[in-house]
C-alpha positions as CSV (number, residue, x, y, z in Angstrom):
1,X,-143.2,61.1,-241.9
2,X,-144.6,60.1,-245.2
3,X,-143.9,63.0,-247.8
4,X,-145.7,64.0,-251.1
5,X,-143.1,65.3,-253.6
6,X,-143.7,67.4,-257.3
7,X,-141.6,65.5,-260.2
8,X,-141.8,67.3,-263.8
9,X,-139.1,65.2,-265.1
10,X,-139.8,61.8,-266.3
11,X,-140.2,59.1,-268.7
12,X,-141.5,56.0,-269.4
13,X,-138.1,53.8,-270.0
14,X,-139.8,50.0,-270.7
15,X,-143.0,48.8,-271.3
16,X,-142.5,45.1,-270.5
17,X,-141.6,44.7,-267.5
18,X,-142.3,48.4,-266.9
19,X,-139.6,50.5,-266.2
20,X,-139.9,54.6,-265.7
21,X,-137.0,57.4,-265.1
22,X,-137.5,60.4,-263.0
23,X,-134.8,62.8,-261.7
24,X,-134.1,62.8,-257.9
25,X,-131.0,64.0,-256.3
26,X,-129.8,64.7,-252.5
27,X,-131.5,68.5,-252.9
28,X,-134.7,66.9,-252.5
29,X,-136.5,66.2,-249.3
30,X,-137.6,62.6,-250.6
31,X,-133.9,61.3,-251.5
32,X,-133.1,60.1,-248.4
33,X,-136.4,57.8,-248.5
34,X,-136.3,56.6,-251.7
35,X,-132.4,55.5,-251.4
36,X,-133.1,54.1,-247.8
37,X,-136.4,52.4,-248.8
38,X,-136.2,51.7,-252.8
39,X,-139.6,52.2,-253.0
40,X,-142.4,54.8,-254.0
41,X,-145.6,55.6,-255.2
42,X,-146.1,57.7,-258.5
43,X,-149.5,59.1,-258.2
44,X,-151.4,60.1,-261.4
45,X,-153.1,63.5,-260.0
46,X,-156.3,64.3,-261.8
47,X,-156.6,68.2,-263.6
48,X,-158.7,69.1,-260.8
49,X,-155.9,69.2,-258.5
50,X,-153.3,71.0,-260.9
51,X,-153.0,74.3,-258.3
52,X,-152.5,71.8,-255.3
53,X,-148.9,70.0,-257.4
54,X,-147.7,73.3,-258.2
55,X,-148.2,74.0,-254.4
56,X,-147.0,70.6,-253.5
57,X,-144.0,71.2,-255.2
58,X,-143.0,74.6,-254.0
59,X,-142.5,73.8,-250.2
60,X,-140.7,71.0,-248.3
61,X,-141.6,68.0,-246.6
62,X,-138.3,68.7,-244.4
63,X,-140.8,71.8,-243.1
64,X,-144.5,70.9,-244.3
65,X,-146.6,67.9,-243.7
66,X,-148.4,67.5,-246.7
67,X,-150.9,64.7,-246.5
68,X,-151.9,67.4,-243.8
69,X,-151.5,71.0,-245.8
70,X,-153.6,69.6,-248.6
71,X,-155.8,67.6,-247.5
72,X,-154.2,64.1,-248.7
73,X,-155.7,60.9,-248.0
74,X,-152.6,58.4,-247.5
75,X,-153.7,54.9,-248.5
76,X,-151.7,51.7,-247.9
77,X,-150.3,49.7,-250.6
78,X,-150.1,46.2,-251.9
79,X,-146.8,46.1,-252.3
80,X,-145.0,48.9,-250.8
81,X,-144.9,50.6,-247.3
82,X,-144.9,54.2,-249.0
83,X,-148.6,56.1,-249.1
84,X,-150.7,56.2,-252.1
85,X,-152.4,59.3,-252.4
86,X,-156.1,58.3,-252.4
87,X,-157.3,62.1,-254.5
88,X,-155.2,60.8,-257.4
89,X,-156.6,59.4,-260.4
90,X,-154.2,56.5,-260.2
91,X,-151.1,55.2,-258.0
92,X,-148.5,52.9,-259.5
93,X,-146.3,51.3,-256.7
94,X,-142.7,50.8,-257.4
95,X,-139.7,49.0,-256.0
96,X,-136.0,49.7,-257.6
């Protein structure tokens, strides 16, 4: 199931080619995918939708669908299988 995850802590490593750090261990939900695949999206939400991260990132996609609970449109990529979230202002897809 495609999951939707909250990530306060990150950085932008490189600009050329770009390169950006976020922290994600085994206690989240979206580990497993992002080992298994090496891919994700990082979706730019716009201010509008500030009370749906916080919410976002206060349950589980091991319990929660959340392209259903909030009303996500999942989009397909150019260059990854994972689901760009179509209400964001902007979705970068990334491979590692």
């Amino acid at each position: 199931m495609p999951n939707v995850m909250t990530n306060g802590f990150n950085m932008m490593v490189r600009h050329a080619p770009a390169l950006i750090g976020c922290t994600v261990g085994p206690w989240d939900h979206s580990y497993r995918a992002l080992t298994e695949t090496g891919e994700c999206v990082i979706s730019v939400p716009t201010a509008e939708m500030a009370q749906t991260v916080v919410d976002i990132g206060n349950c589980s996609g091991a319990d929660v669908d959340k392209f259903q609970e909030f009303g996500l449109t999942a989009l397909a990529g150019e260059k990854v299988q994972a689901p760009l979230v179509g209400e964001c202002y902007a979705n970068i897809e990334c491979k590692f």
